[in-house]
N, C-alpha and C positions, 0 to 999 in steps of 0.2 A: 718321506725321507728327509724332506728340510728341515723341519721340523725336529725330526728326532737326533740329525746334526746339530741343529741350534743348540737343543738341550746339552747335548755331549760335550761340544765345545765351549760352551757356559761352564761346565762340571769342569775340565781338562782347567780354563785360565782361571776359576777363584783358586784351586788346589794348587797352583803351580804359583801362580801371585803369593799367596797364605805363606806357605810353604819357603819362599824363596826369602821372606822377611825374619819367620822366624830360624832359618839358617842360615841368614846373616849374621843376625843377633851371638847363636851360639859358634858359630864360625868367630868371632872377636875372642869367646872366651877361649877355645881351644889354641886359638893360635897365640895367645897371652901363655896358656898354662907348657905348651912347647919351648915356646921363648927362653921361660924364665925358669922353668924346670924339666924340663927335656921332653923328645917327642914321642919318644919309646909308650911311658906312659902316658902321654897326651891321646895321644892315637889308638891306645889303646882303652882306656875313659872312652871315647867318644865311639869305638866300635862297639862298644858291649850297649849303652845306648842305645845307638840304631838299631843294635840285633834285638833289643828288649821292645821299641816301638815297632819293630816286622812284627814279632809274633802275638803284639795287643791286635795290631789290623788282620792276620790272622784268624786271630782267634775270636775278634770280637764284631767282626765284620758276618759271619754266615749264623751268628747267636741274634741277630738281629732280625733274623730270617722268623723266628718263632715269635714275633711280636705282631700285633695286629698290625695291619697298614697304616688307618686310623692315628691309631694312637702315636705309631711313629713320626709320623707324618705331623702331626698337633707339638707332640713334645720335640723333637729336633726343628721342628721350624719354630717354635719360640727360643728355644736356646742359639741358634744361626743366628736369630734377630737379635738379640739383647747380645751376642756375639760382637754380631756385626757394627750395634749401632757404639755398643764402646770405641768400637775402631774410629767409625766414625766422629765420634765425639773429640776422642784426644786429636784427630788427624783437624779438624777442625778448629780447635784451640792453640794447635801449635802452627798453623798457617795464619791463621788470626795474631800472632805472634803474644797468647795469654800466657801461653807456655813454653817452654822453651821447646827446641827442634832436636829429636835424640840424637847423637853426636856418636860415630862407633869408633874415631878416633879417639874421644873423651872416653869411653865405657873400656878401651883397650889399653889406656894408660892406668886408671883406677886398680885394673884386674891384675897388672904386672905391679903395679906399687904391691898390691895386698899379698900377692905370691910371692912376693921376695923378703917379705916381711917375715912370711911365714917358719922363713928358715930353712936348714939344708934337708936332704931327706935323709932317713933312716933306716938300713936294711937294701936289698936290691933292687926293691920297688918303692917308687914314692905314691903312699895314698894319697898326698893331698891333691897330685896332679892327675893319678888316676880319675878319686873323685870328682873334684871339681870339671873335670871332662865329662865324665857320665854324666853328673847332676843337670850340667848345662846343657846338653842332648836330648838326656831325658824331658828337663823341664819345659826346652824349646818345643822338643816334636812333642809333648802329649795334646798342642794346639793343633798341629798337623796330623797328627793321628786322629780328633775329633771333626777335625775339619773333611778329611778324608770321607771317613764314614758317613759324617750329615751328609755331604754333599751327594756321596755316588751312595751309597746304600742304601738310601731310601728309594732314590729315585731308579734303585737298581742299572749304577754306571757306577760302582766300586774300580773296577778294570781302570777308566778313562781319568776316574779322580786320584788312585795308586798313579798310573802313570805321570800327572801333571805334577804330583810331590815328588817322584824319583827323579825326572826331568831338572825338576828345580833344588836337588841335591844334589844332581851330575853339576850343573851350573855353580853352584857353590866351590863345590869341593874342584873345580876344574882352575876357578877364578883363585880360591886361598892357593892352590898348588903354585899358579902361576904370579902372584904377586905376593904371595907371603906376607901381606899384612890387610888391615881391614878393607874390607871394603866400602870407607865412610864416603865413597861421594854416589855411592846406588842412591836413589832420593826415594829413601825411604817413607819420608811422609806422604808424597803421590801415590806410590804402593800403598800406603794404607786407605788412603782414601777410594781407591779399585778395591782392595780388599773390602773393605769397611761397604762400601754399594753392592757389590756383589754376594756378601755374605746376608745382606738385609733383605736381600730382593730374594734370595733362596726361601729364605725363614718365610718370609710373607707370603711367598709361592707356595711352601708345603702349608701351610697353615691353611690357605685359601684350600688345600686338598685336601687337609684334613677334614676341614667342614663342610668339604663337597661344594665348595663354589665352583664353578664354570666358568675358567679364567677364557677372556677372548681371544684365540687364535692357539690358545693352550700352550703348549710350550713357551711358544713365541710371546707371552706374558712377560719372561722374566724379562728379556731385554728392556723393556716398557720401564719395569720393576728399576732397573736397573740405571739408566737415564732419569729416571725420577730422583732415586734416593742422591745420585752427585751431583741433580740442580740444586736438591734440597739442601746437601750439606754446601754446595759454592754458595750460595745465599745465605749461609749461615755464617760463611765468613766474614761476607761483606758487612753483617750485621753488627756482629760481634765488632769488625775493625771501626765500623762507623761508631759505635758504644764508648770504644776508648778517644774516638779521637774527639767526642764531645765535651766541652769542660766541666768540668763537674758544676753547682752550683755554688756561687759564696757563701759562707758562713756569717751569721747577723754578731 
């Protein structure tokens, strides 16, 4: 039973972690497209969205069911990995200060300059704010929709990793209700860096299932997994920072 806790609760925090970044992100843009062009269509952009990402999990959560183990298991753990390690990568480079730190103060001004440019609306609905809601729901959740699925569908905890993204929807939509504007000081880049270990250590786990290796203590692998990958990316920082603060060499 600990064990198969462990696992659940590993599924519940990447999907709920995953989930909460990328409904920050589109939380910025809806709460831009309200602002500056009303909420009527804002909110409603962003529901038809979510009602479009329930019924991909729906529908493409039990078609998964007809897929060998195997094979699921090989192909979603490489994709969680190479997921994952992007995460990690950027989350990496922008602690390392190579890149900059994404700012959803920044992305929330950007979004209202471009909306007001846009011009008044036309007719009783505005598409631009309609759209630009949906797009930005759509576009954000179809990472939480996969992420969803990888994580509890293979491992047959769909239930546990649904739950961890609705959780972290409620959390969202609880926080924009309550502050009405972004939420730039969540520190998003240590969310990615959870995300980014967590999602690697899944891929690596189903992969190892895939090919039938005999992970030691079985479930209780991924944590292992898991601690591994955010030694690996904190050393990477420290790499990275020592690289820049070295001077470069003179020129003859």
């Amino acid at each position: 039973m600990l064990i198969d806790w462990t696992h659940a609760g590993a599924t519940v925090l990447a999907a709920f972690l995953a989930s909460l970044v990328e409904f920050i992100e589109a939380l910025t843009i809806v709460l831009a497209v309200g602002t500056v062009r009303g909420w009527r269509p804002a909110l409603t952009g962003a529901a038809g969205g979510a009602a479009l990402l329930v019924a991909l999990v729906v529908v493409l959560g039990p078609l998964l069911d007809q897929v060998p183990i195997t094979w699921l298991q090989l192909v979603v753990g490489s994709l969680l990995l190479l997921f994952g390690m992007r995460w990690l990568r950027k989350a990496v480079l922008r602690a390392a200060g190579i890149i900059p730190l994404h700012d959803e103060a920044s992305a929330y001004r950007k979004e209202t300059e471009t909306l007001t440019r846009a011009g008044a609306a036309h007719g009783p609905w505005d598409a631009i704010a309609l759209v630009t809601s949906f797009k930005a729901v759509v576009l954000e959740g179809l990472e939480v929709v996969f992420i969803v699925i990888a994580v509890g569908a293979v491992g047959g905890r769909l239930l546990p990793a649904a739950a961890g993204a609705g959780f972290a929807l409620l959390v969202v939509i609880l926080l924009g209700l309550a502050l009405h504007r972004p939420l730039a000081r969540v520190p998003e880049n240590s969310l990615k860096f959870a995300v980014g270990a967590l999602l690697s250590a899944f891929g690596i786990f189903w992969v190892g299932e895939g090919v039938r290796f005999s992970w030691p203590g079985e479930d209780l692998a991924i944590l292992g997994l898991i601690a591994g990958f955010l030694m690996a990316a904190l050393l990477s920082v420290d790499l990275c920072r020592r690289s820049l603060a070295r001077p470069s060499p003179a020129k003859p």
